[in-house]
Structures are given as C-alpha cells and as structure tokens.
KOLTI-683331 format. One record per atom (N, C-alpha, C): x, y, z; residue in one letter. Coordinates in pm, whole numbers, plus 50000, padded with zeros to 5 digits. Each point is the difference from the previous one (the first is absolute). Layout:
N
XYZA...
This chain:
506
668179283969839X500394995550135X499084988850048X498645003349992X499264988049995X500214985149928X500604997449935X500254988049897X501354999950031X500715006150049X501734995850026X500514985450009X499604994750080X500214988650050X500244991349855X498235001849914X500274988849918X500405009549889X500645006349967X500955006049904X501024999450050X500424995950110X501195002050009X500844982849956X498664989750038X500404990149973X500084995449854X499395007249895X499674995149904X501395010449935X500555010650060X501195010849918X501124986450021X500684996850126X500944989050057X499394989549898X499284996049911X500074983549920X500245013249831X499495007049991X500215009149872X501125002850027X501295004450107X501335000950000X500294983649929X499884993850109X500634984449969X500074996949855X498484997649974X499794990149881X499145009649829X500205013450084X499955009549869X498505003849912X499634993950130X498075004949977X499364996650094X499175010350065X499364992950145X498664984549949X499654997450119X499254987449948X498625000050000X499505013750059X498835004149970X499745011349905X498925004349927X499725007749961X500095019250031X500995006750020X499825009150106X500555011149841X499065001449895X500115014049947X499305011650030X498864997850136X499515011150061X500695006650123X501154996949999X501065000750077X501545005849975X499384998349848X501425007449929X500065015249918X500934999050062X500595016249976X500045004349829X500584989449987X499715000449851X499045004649879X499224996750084X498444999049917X499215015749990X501025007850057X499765016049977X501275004349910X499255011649919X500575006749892X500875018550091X500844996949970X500995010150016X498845015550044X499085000349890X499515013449999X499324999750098X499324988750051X499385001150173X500755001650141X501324986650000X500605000550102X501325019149975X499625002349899X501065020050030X498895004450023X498904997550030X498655014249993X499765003450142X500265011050050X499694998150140X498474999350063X499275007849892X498895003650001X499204979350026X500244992849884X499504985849998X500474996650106X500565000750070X500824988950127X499035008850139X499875008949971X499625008250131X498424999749988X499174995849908X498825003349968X499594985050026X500544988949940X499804984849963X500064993150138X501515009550090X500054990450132X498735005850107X499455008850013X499155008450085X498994990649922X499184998249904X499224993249964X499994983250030X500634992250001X500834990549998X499524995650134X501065010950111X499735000250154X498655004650055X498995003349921X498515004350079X499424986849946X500104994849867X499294986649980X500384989450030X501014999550103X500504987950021X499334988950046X499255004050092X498464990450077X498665000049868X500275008249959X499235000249904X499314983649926X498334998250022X500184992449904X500434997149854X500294993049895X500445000849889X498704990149939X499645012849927X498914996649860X500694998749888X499454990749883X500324998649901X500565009149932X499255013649970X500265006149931X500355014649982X500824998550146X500035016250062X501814999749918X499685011850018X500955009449935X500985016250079X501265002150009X500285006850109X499055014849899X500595007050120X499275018149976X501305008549989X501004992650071X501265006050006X501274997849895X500695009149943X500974996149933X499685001749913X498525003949896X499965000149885X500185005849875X499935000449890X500125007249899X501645004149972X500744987150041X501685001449995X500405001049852X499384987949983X500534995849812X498624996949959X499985008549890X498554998949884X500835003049898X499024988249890X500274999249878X499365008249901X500445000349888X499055017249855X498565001850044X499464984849991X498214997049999X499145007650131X501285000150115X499205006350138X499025004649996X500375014649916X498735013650015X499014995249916X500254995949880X498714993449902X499124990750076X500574990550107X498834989649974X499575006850179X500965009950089X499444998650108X498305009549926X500065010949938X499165004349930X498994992349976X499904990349942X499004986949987X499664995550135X500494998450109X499394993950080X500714992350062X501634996849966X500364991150067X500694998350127X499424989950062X500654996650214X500954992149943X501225010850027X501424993950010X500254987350123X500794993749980X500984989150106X501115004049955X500594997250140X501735005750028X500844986550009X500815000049894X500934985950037X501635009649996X500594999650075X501835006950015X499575010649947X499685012050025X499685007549984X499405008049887X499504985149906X499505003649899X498715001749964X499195012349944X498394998250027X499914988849857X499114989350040X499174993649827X498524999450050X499644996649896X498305003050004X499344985650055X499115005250104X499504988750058X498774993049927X498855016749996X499014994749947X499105010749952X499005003749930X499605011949939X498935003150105X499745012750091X498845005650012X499215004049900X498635000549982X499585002649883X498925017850087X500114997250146X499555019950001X500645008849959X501685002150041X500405011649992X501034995350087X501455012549919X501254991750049X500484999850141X500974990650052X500174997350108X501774999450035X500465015450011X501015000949956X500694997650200X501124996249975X500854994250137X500835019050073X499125001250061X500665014250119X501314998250039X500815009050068X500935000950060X500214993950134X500684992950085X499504991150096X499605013350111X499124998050106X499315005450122X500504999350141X500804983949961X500065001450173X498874993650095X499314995349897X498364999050090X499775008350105X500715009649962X499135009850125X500905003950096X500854992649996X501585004850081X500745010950021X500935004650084X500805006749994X499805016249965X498265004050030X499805009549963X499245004649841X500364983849959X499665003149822X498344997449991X499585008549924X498374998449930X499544989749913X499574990550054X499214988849912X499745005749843X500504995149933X499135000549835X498885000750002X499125007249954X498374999850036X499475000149795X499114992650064X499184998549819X501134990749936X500344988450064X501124993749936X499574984949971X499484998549850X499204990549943X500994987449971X501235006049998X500664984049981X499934993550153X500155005650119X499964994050148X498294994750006X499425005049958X498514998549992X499874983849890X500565006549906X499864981149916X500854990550051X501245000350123X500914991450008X499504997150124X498995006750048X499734994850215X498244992049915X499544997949913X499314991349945X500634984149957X501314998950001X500814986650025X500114994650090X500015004150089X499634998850136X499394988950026X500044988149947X499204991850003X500424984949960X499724990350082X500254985149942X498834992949908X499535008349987X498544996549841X500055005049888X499384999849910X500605004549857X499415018550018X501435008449944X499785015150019X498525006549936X499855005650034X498695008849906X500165000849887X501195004649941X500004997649847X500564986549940X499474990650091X500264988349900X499944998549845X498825007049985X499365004449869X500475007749936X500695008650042X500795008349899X501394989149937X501014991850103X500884992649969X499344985049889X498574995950014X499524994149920X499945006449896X499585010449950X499835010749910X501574999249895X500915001550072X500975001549938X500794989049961X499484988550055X500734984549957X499494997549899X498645000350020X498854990549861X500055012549819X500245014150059X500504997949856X501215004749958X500984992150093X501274997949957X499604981149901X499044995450051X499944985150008X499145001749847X499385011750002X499095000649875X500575010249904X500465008350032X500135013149892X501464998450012X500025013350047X501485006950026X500015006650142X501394999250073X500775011250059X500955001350004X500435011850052X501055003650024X500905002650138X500664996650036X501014997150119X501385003650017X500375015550086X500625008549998X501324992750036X500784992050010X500874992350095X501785006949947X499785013050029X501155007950005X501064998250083X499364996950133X500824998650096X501034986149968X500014991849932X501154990549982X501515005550004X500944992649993X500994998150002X500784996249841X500555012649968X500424994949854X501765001050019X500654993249938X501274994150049X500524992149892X500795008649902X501204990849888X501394995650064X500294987249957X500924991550035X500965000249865X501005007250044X501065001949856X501694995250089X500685002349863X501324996449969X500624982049987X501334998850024X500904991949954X499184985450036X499674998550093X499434987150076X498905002550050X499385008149934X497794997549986X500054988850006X500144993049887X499354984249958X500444989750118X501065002150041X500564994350131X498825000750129X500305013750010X499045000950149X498744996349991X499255005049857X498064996649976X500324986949993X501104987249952X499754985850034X500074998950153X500595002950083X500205000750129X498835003050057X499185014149998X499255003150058X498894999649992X499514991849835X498294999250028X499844983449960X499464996350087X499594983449983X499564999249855X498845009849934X500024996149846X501214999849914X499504995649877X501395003649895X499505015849946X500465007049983X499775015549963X500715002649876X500904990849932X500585003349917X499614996649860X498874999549973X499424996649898X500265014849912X499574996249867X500085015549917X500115010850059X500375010849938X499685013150046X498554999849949X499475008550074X498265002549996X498894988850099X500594995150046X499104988950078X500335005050150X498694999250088X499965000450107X499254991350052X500994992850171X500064990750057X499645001850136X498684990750066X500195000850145X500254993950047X500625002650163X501634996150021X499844995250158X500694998150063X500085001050130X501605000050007X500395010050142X501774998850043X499374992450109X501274990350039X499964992050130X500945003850071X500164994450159X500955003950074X500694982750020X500905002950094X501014982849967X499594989350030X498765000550085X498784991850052X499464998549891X499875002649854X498735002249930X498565004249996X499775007550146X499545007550016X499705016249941X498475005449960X500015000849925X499905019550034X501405003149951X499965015350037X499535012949936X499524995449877X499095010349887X499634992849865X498535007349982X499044994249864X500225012749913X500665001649865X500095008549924X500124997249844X499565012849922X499964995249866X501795004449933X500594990149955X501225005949881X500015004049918X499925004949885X500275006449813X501384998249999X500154994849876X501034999949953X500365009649895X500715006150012X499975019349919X501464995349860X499415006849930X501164998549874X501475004850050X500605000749931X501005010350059X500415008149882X500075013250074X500365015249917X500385009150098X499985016149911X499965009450069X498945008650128X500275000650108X499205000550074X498985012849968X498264993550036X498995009249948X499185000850130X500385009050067X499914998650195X498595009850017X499364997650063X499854986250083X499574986949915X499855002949896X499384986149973X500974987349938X501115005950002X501484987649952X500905003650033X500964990650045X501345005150059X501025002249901X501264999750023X500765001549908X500744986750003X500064992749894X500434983350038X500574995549808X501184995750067X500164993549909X500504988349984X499014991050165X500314986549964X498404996050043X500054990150091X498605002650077X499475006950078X498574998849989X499635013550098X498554991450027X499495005650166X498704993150013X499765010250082X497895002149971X499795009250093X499204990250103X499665006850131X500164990050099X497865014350005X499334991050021X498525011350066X499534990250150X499975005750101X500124996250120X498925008250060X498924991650076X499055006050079X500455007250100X499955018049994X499875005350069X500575002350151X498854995850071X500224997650134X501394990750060X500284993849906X501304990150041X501355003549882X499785009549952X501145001449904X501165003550025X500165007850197X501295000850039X500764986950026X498734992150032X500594985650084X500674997549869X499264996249875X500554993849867X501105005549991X500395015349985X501625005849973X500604998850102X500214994650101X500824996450124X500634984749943X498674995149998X500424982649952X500655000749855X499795008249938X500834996049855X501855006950027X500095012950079X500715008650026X501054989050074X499524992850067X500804991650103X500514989349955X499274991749859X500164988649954X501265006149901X499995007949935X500985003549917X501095001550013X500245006650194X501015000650048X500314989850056X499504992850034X500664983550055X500284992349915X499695000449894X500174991349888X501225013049872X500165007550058X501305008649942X499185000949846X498825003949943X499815003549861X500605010849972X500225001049880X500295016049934X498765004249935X499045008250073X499024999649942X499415013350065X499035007449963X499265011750085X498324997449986X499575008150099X498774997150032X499745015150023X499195008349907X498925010050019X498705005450011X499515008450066X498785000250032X499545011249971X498974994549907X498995015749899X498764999850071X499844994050092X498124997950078X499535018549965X501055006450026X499135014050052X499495004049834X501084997949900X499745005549894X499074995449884X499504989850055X498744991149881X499224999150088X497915001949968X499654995850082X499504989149895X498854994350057X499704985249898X498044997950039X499574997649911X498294996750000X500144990949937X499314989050049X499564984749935X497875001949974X500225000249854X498874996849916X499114988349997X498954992150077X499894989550015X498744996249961X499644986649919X498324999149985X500104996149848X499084988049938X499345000149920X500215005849876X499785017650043X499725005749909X501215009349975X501384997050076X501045006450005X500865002749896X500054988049880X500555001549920X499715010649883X498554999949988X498795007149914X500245016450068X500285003350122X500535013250000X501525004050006X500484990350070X501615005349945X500245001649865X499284992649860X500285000149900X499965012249945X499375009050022X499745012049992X500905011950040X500854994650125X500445010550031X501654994849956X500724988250008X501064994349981X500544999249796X500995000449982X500095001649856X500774985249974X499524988150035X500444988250010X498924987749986X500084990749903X499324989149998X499324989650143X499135002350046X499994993650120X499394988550018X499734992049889X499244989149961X501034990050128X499424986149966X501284989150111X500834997949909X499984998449872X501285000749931X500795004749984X499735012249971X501035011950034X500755005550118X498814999250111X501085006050078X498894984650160X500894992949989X499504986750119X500585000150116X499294995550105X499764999050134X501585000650035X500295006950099X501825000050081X500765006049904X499615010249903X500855007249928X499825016750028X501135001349935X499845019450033X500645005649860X499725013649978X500355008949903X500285013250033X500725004749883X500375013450038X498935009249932X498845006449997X498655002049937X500065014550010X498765010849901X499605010750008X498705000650090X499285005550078X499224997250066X499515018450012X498375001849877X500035016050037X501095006849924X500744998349919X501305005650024X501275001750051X500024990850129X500864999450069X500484987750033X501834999149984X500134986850021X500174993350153X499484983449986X499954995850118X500274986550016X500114993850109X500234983649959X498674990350024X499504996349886X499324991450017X500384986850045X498654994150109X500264991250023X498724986050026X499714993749928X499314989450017X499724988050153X499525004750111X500094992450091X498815004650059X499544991350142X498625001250051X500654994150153X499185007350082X500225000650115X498674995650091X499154997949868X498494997950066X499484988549907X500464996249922X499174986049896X499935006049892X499805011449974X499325004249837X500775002849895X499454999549907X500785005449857X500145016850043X501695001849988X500475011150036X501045006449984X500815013149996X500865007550018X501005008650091X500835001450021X500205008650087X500925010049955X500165014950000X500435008849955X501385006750073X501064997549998X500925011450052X500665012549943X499405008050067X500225012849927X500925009350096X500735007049911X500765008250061X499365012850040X500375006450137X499545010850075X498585010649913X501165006449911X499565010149956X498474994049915X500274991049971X498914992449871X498854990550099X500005002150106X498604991250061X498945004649979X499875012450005X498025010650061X499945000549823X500215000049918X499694999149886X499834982749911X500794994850020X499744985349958X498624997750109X500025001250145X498564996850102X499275001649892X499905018749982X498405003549942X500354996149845X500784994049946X499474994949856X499564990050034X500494986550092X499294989550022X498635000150042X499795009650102X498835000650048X498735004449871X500195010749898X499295006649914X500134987149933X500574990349919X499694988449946X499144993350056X500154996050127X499434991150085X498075001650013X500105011949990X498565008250046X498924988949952X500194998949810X498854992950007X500014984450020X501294994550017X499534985650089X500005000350156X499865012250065X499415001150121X501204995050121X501325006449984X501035000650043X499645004750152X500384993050111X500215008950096X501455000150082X500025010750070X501424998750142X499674989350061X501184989450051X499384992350081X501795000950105X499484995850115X501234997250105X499834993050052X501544998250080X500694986250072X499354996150084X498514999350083X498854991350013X499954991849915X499425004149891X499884992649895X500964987949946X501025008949980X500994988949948X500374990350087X499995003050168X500264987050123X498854991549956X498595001549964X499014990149958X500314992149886X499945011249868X500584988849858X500704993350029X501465001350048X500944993450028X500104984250032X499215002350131X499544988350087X499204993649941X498835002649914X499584994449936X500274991849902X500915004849916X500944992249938X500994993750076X500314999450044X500644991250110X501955007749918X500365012850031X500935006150025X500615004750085X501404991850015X500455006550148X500715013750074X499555006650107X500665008750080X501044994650056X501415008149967X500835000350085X499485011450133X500754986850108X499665003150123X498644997550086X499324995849916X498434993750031X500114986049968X499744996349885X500114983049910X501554994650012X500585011450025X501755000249988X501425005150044X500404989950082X500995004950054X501534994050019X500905009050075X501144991550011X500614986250041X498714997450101X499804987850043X499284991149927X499275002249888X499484993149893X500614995349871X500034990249922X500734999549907X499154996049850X500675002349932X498705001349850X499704987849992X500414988750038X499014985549997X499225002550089X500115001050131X498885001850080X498785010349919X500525011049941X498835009150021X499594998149844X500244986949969X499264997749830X500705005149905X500965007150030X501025007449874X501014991749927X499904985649992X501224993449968X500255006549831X499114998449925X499935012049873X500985009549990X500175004750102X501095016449978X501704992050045X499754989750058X501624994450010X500484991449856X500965003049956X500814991949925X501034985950013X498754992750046X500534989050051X500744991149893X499054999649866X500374990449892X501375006949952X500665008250033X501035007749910X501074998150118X501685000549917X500404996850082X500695008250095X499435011649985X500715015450055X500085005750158X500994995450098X499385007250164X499555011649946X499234999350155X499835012850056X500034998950105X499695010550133X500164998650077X498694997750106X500034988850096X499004989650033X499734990749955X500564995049852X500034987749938X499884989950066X501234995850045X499994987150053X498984996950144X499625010350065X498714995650085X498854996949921X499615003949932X499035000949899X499764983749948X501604994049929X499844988449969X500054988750122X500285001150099X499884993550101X498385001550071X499375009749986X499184998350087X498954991649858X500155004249864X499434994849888X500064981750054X501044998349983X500944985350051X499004993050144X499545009750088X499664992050120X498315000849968X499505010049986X498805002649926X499465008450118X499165014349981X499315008250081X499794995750130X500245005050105X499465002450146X498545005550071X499735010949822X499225010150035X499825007549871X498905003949974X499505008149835X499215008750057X499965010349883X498675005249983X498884995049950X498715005750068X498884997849930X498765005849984X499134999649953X498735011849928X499234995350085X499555005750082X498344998750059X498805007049957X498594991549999X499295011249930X498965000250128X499055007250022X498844996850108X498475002649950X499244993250001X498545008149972X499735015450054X499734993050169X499665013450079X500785012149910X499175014050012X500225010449964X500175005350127X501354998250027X500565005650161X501375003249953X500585010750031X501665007849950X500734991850091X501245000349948X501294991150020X500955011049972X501184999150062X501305009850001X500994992350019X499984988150051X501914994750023X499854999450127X500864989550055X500414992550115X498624992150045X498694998549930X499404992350027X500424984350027X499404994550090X500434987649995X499714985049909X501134990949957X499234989949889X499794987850085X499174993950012X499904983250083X499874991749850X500604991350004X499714984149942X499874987950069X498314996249969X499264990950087X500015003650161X500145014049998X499475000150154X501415001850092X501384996549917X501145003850017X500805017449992X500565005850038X500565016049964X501244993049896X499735004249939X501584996849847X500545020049956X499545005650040X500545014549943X499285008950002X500265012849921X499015010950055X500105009249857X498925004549969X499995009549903X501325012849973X500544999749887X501075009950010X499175015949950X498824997849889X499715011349951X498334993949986X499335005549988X498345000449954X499405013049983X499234998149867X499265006549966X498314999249969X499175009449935X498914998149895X500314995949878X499904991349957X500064997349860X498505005449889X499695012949959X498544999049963X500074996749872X500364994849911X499904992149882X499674986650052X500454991250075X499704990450015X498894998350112X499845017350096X499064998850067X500094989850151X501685003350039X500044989150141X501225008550050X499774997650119X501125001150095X501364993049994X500905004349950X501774993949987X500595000250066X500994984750061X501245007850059X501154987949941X501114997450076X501064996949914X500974995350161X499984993150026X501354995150115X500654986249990X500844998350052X500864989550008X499784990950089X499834986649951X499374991150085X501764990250035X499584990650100X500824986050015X499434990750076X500794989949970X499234987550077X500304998150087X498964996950099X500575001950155X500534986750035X500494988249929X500224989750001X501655002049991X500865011749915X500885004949990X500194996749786X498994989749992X500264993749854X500165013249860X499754992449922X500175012149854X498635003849983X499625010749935X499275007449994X499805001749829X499414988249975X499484999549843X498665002349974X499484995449876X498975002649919X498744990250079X500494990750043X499194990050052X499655003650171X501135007350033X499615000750098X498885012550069X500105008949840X498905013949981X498654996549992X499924987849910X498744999149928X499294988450104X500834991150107X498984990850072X499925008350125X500065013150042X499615003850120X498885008049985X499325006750107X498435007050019X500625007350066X500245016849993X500575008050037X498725013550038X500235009350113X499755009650059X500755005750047X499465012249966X500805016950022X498815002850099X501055006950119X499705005950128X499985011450042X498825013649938X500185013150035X499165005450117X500765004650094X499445002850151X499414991750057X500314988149987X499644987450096X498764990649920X499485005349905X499584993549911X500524990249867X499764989649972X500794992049919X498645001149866X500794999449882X498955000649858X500724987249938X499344993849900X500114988349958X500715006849840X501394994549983X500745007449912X500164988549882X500025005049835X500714989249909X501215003250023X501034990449984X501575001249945X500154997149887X500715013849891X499904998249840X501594995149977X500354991949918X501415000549949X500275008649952X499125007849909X500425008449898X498765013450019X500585009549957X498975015850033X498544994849971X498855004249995X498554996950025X500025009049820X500245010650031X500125008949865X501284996849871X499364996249884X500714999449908X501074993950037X499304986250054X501764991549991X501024994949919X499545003949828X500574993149872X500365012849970X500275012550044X500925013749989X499295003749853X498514997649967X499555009849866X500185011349945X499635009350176X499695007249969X501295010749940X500884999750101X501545009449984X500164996049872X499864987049905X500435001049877X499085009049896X498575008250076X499225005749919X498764988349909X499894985350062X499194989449951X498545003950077X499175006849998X498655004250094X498914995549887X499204985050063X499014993849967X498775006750020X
C-alpha cells in the first residue's frame, strides 16, 4: 500500500507495452514458490515480522528469524552440526558461513516476545546474527577470510543445494532454448553453457548454466526421458521461481511444444572448489579428470563413492573446479566421501559469504545485484553470452543490435579502493568530482586484499560510455559522506586471463 502509486504506474506501462520500465522484481508475486505463498504458517509468521521491522534500520547482513526452516536440503543436519549460520533466501535455508564454537541451529519463530509467546532463550544463532548489526566489517570477518583464502589455496567445499534444477524437453526444445537464452546452447551433447534469457527490451531477466543432455531413457532425477533434445537448465536458487515463470510464459506466447520440469527438491548439489580440487575428486569420482578428458563447460554422467551423479566442470568463484549433482538419497554419503578425501589437502565447509566475495573478486555477476531487467548484457560486460555473430533470434535481439549500433549510454565497472573500509552497494561513484552512478554490489576481496564494488556509470554529458572514457577520469566512491580515491579496472583485478578455472596455477 505504501508503494501503490508507483506500482501502479509502472503495472499500466507493463499492461501497455508488456514489461514495466523499471526494475520492480521485489514487487513480484512471482518470485515466490507455491510452497510459501499455500503455507499459512510462512505468510502469518513473515508478515508479523516484516510489519515490526518496518522502521527498522536495514544492515547488511541481517537475516529474518521468522519463517524459517521451510525448505532444507539432505546436507542441513550434517553441516548445521559443524557449525553452520544458515541465510534464508524463498524459503530456502543455504549456508552462510561456518561458526567454528558450536552449532547455531535456527529456532522456531518467538514473536519477539509477543502475543504471550516466550522469547527463545540460549539462542546462539540470534546472538551471532544481532553481531551484524553493523556498517563495519562483522566480528567474524576472519572466519569469512578463513574460508575464501583456502578456497583460493587448497580446497572447499560449497553446499549450493538450494538451486533450481529444471529440464527443458520435447518436440520444440531446440526452438524455445534458441529463443530463450541469448547464448548458443546447442553445441554437443555434454557441453555446458552460460547463458542469459532477456526480456523484449533486452533486458536482462536471468544468468544461468545450460547442459546439453544426450537423449535416452529417462534416469530421474538425473535425465529425462528424451528422445530428441533435452537441456538441463541449474538456476540460482533464490530467483528460480522468477526463472520458471519467465521460461513458462515464453513458451506459451511463442506456442512451443515443449515441457519444462522441476527436480530442485530431488538433487541437492556441492561445488568442489580450489587448486587442489581435482587431486581429491580424483579419488572419489571413477572418471578421468585431467583438462583433456573431461574440460572446462562440460558435464558427465559419473560414479561418485558409488553413486551415480552428474558431473560438472564450472566455477562460480575463479578456481579449478567441480560441481556435483546428486540425487536425494545419495548426498550425506558422496558429502562424507568427499570430505574423508579432502582431509589431507585440508578441505573445509565454506558458505555464501564467501562465495558473494570470490565472486566479486573475480569479477562474476549477481543477478539482481550486477543484474537486472533493466540492464542488458552489453551494458553489464556480458556481450560473450549473446550470439551476436550467428544468425539465430532470440528474444531481445534486435535491441541489443541497435543499442550495439549507437554504442553504450552506460557500463559496468570494477572499482578497487586502498582504504580498508567495507562497502555493500548503493555507494556513490563521482568522475572528476562529477556523480556518474552508484555501486550495484561491493565487497572484501581478500586475495587481492581491497575493498570491491561494481556499478554502472554514464556520462553526464549524455555521450557513450567507452574505454576512453573509463581510463581518462579520477574517480571516488562515497561511503557515509566520505569520498575514497577509487581505480576503475576494465577487466577483474583477479585473474583477468581466466588461468585459473582452466586449472593453469603458476
């Protein structure tokens, strides 16, 4: 009711012209999964929470109390056991970051005290989450350093169950995946592609990986039943309803004969990452894992422990790496074989702290942070994932080549800072003393040892927004009224010649 006004203006241009003109997916209905909006319990727990923090300031890294423990994946009880402070994205717990006292498991919500109900008492996850509380770097900075540097040096491991897994089958697959992902996806079976779908703006409505799956008899969850093309679609999590809305909708406007299913609940998935990743998967996987054998953007159908699973070659953080999808029953056993391999190159749990740092560091983008509907993959450096040289639509094409045609308005770009002062997003960017844009995401980078962030600049002149016009300005970032003297990188600060993901470590 508060925001009416400008939702109502932005629903009236999304009637008209079939997409509103601002960004408004925190606004959409969509972007919740069936099992939350039937729960009465989530709606009644989330809005009472919701409505007491409304004045509330908003810290970086707070997290609700309410609603939780909806959807957990096999790994839950194992790693909460270890230590780990969950984050809640759609009602899914993933691992934020490891306590290393003693575990910090998420209570039943309280009420804060409401309605007659008894506060949780001795409740160590509210105790580690009112320590965020803060616009300076958290107390356990050091623990989230801990878990980057030997992902950066050794190995870890990274529970990322909560994704979105989603095969694209029947008569006109090949139809709709040309339609719907700006890459080409149709390369061999066994190759996997990252992608972006656009909306008719070319704007950019999801970052996801494709496989291209053989076709056979279906071996569920891990293959469909196909006997023409088939692609599996792995979709971050937190946005994976939005993704099956947008594919669900494109199929039907565009009349495919095609289906779209969703196994998220029945695979969960751990990505293996580091150095030394290959040297323990080898051990546990019954598959050649050299780069020849099995190279960067490919997948397999593998034994893993005993149990089969889909391997998959990709990195989400820079490093030479893996990622595992395993079906339900077969996770807590593939974990602890990986982990018992791992032991003596000094394997640890690491969470999505972590991975928001690698990420950024490598200069990898968040949808919905680095990326959005109102953004388009030239702007946000992705021209790579569009298939421009080929001569195949899709859909957003022709904005794409037109705005190619007039040349940028506005890009992304890497800021780095000396000062050892935290950054979060919406900081402000000046060039020469001018405001040109504002940070979309920032982090710690501790491999490179600096403060990151990543926003979209333009020229306040209205001109194009090139290479020349990055490299002759003197730029500052503005946190709480303070301005720091920032570089602007073209390219990530970390491993800008992509060594490392090929497993090349000098």
């Amino acid at each position: 009711m508060m925001l009416g006004g400008g939702c109502g203006r932005e629903l009236a241009k999304w009637i008209i012209h079939g997409r509103p003109e601002k960004d408004m997916y925190g606004y959409d209905i969509r972007r919740f999964h069936s099992s939350l909006t039937d729960n009465a319990r989530w709606i009644r727990e989330r809005s009472h929470e919701s409505y007491a923090k409304n004045y509330s300031v908003v810290f970086p890294f707070d997290e609700p109390l309410a609603s939780r423990n909806m959807r957990k994946d096999p790994f839950h009880e194992v790693l909460t056991e270890q230590g780990c402070v969950f984050q809640e994205r759609h009602g899914w717990e993933r691992p934020g970051w490891f306590n290393k006292d003693r575990p910090a498991p998420v209570k039943g919500y309280d009420y804060y005290g409401a309605y007659n109900m008894r506060n949780n008492e001795n409740y160590k996850y509210r105790e580690l989450l009112s320590k965020e509380y803060t616009f300076d770097f958290p107390p356990h900075h050091d623990v989230i350093k801990s878990e980057c540097l030997s992902c950066r040096h050794d190995v870890a491991v990274f529970n990322m169950s909560y994704f979105g897994k989603f095969y694209l089958t029947g008569p006109d697959a090949k139809k709709a995946a040309d339609w719907l992902f700006s890459a080409d996806v149709n390369k061999k079976p066994g190759s996997t592609v990252y992608t972006c779908m656009l909306n008719k703006r070319g704007g950019v409505e999801a970052d996801l990986t494709v496989s291209r799956l053989d076709p056979g008899p279906a071996k569920l969850p891990l293959a469909p039943e196909s006997d023409g093309d088939a692609y599996y679609l792995a979709i971050g999590g937190g946005v994976a309803e939005h993704n099956w809305n947008h594919i669900k909708t494109v199929i039907q406007d565009q009349g495919f004969r095609c289906q779209l299913t969703d196994h998220s609940e029945d695979m969960g998935m751990i990505s293996i990452q580091g150095p030394k990743s290959r040297a323990v998967l080898q051990e546990v996987l019954d598959t050649d894992l050299s780069n020849e054998a099995f190279p960067f953007s490919t997948h397999k159908l593998v034994k893993a422990a005993g149990h089969q699973v889909r391997a998959m070659r990709l990195s989400f953080v820079g490093e030479l790496g893996w990622e595992l999808h395993i079906p339900k029953v077969s996770c807590v056993p593939v974990y602890r074989a990986v982990m018992a391999a791992g032991a003596k190159h000094g394997i640890i749990n690491s969470g999505y702290r972590a991975i928001d740092s690698l990420s950024i560091e490598k200069g990898y983008r968040h949808w919905h942070a680095d990326l959005r509907p109102d953004d388009t993959p030239l702007e946000a450096g992705l021209a790579f994932t569009c298939k421009m040289k080929r001569p195949i639509p899709f859909q957003g094409r022709e904005r794409l080549e037109k705005q190619k045609e007039e040349g940028l308005r506005r890009r992304i770009v890497c800021f780095t800072i000396n000062e050892k002062v935290p950054m979060f997003g919406l900081e402000a960017i000046f060039r020469n003393g001018v405001p040109v844009g504002h940070l979309r995401r920032a982090d710690y980078g501790f491999f490179i040892d600096k403060t990151l962030g990543y926003g979209y600049i333009r020229n306040p002149d209205g001109g194009v927004v090139n290479a020349d016009f990055i490299k002759s300005g003197k730029f500052m970032l503005e946190r709480m009224g303070v301005t720091y003297k920032a570089k602007a990188h073209l390219k990530s600060p970390f491993d800008p010649e992509n060594k490392r993901v090929k497993g090349i470590y000098e």
